[in-house]
Each structure stands twice: as structure tokens, then as C-alpha cells.
C-alpha positions as CSV (number, residue, x, y, z in Angstrom):
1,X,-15.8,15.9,6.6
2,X,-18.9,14.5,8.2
3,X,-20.5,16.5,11.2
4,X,-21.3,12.8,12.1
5,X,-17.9,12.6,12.8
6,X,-15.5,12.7,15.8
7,X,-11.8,12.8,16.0
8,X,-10.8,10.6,18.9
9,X,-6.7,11.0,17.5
10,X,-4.1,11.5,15.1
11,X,-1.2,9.5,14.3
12,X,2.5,10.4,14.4
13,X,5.2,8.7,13.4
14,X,6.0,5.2,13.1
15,X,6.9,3.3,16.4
16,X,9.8,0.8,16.2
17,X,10.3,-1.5,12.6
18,X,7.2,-3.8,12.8
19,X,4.3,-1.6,11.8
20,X,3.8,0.4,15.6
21,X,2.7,3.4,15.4
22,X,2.4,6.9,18.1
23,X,-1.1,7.7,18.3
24,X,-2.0,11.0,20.1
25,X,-5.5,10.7,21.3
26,X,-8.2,13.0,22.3
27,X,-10.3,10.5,24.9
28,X,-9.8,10.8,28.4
29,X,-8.2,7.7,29.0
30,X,-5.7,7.4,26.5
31,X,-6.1,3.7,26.4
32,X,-9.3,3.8,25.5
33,X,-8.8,4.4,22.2
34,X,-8.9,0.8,21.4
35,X,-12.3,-0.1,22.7
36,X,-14.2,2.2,20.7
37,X,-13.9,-0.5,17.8
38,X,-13.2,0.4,14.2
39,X,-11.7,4.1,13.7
40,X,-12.6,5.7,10.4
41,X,-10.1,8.7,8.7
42,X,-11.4,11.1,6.4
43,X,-11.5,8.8,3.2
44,X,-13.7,6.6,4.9
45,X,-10.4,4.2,5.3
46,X,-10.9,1.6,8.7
47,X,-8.7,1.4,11.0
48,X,-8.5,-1.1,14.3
49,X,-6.3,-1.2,17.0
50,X,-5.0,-4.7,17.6
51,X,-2.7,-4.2,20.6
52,X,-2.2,-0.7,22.2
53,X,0.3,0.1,25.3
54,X,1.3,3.5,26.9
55,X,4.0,6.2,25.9
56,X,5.0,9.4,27.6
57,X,2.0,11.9,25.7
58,X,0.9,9.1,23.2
59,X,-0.2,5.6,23.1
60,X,2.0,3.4,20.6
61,X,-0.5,0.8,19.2
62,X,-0.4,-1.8,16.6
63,X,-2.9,-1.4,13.6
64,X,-4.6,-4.9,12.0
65,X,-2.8,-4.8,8.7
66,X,0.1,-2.4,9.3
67,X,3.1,-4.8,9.3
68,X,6.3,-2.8,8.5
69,X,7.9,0.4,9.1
70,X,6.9,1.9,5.8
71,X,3.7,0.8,6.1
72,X,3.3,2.7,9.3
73,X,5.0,5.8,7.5
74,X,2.5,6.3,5.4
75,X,-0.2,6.5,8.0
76,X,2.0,9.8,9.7
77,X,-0.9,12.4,10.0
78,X,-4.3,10.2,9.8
79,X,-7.0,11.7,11.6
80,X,-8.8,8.6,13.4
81,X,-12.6,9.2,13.7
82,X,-15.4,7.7,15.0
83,X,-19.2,8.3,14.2
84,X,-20.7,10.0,16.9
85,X,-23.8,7.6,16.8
86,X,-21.3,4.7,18.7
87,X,-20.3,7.2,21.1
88,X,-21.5,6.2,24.9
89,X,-23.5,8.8,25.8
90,X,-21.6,11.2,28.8
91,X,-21.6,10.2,32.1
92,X,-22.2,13.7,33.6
93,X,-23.9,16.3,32.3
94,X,-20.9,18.9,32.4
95,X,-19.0,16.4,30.2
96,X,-18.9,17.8,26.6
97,X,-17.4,16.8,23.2
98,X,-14.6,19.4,22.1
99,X,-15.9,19.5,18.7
100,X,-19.8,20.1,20.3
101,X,-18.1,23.3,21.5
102,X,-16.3,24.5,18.8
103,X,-18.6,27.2,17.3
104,X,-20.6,27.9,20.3
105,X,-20.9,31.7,21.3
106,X,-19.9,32.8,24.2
107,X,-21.8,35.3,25.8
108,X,-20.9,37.4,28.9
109,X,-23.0,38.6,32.1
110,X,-24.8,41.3,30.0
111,X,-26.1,39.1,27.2
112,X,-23.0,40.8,24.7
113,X,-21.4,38.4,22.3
114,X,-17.8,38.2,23.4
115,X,-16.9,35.9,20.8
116,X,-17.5,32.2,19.1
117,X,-15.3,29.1,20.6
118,X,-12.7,28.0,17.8
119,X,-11.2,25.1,20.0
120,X,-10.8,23.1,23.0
121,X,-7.0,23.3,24.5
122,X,-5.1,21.9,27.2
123,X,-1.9,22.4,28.0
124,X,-1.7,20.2,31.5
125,X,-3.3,22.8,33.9
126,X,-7.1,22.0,32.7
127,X,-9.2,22.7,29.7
128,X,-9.1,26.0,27.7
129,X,-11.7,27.2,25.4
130,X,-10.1,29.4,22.4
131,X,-12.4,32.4,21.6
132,X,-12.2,34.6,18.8
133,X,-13.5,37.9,19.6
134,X,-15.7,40.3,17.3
135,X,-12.4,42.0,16.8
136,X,-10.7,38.9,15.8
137,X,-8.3,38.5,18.6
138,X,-7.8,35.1,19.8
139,X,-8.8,34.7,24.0
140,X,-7.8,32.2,26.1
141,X,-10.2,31.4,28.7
142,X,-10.5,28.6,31.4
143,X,-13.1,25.7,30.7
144,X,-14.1,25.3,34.0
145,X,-17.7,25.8,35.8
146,X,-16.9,28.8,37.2
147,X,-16.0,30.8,34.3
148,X,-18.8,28.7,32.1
149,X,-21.3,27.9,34.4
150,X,-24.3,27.4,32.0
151,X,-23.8,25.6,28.3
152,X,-26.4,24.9,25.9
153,X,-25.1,22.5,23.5
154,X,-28.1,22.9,21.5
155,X,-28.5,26.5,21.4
156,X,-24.2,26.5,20.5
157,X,-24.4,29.2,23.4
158,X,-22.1,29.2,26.6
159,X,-23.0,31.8,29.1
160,X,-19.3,32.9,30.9
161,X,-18.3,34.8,33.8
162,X,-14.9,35.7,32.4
163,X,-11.8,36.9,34.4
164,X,-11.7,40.1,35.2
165,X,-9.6,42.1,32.0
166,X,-9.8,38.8,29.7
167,X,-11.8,40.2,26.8
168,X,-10.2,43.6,27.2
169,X,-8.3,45.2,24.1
170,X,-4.2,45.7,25.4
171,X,-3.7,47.6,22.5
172,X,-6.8,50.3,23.3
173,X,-4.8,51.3,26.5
């Protein structure tokens, strides 16, 4: 796939018998989604979003084309992209892309490598980074200014003040 690229969501299963389908998307506002325009997947297929409408932890929205239930099955697991040249450009400068800090390394207060970011989570309690150590452990820290108070997007670096004990080995003990 395209570094050009951005997932903005993935559809699930099929919503209903007239061609709905559960979208789970990755913008901020859910509902969104559908003014981004045209949505690409990863065979360059395009996708819009005629009608969209809020569900517990998805949006069910109604694709142009997509008519009937089987039609909708087929689409179970299409990653919806956008290129990032139509993305607005962030409001704030501590707003970042999950897939801009995917890869980044994070480094801690004395300049060691503590490992590179291998995604973005969040679980309802705020943003996680994922960080797999030099040992290959995966770490679990908080995406928040306090614990990464200086990210260079360009550099792919993100300087982190971690919690005390986070980056130790339980097993050296």
C-alpha cells in the first residue's frame, strides 16, 4: 500500500437487508467519515458514503452502489483510505496522524532508544502508543504530553518521560 495513504476505517458486517453496512472509523468524529469525500481501499476501488447515522462503536452508513445484503457482504473487511494530500491539515500542533507515529523511535531522558512505536491504541481511557522494545517485548505507554512531551514527525523521533518501571524487563527480576 501507498505511504500516500491513510486509513480513516474498516468495514464490518453488513447492516440490515438493503446494502447498510458497520463502518468502524478511525477519525475523531465518527461522523465525519462522510465528508472526507471519496474513500479508496487497497485496489484502488472508490468508495462514497451516501447517508451515514450513528451506532454504539460504529457508524452504519449506506455506500452509492451497495444495494443489497450480499452486496454489503462482500465489502466485510475493506480498509477505507484516503490520500493524505486531501487531508485538512491539524488544527493543533499536538494533533498527529496514527500512522505518522507508527515507526517513530522513542527515546527516553538519556538519549537511549527504548524502542520504535508499532501502533496507536485506545481502549476508552485515552491514546496508547505500542512500543516494541530492543528486546522485542511489546510496552504499552500513555500518548499523552506528559509522557511524550516533544515529537518530531519529521525526524520519526518522540522524546518520552516514561512511567517509572515501564520499560523494565519483569522477567530479569
Amino acid at each position: 500500500m501507498s505511504d500516500d495513504l491513510v486509513l480513516l476505517g474498516i468495514v464490518g458486517a453488513p447492516h440490515g437487508v438493503r446494502g447498510e453496512v458497520r463502518i468502524k472509523a478511525f477519525t475523531a468524529d465518527q461522523l465525519a467519515l462522510a465528508e472526507y469525500g471519496p474513500l479508496v481501499d487497497e485496489k484502488g476501488r472508490r468508495f462514497e458514503i451516501a447517508d451515514i447515522r450513528p451506532a454504539k462503536e460504529v457508524v452504519v452508513a449506506r455506500l452509492k452502489g451497495v444495494t443489497s445484503r450480499e452486496a454489503a457482504e462482500l465489502l466485510n473487511g475493506v480498509r477505507l483510505h484516503i490520500e493524505r494530500s486531501r487531508l485538512p491539515a491539524p488544527e493543533d500542533e499536538d494533533e498527529f496522524l496514527q500512522a505518522d507515529l507508527v515507526g517513530c523511535s522513542v527515546i527516553g531522558p538519556d538519549g537511549a532508544v527504548l524502542g520504535t512505536v508499532t501502533a496507536v491504541a485506545n481502549y476508552g481511557a485515552g491514546d496508547l502508543i505500542d512500543i516494541e522494545t530492543q528486546d522485542g517485548r511489546s510496552v504499552l505507554m500513555p500518548f499523552t504530553k506528559a509522557y511524550a512531551p516533544r515529537i518530531d514527525i519529521a525526524a520519526k523521533r518522540i522524546e518520552a518521560l516514561p512511567p517509572a518501571g515501564l520499560f523494565e524487563d519483569d522477567d530479569a527480576a
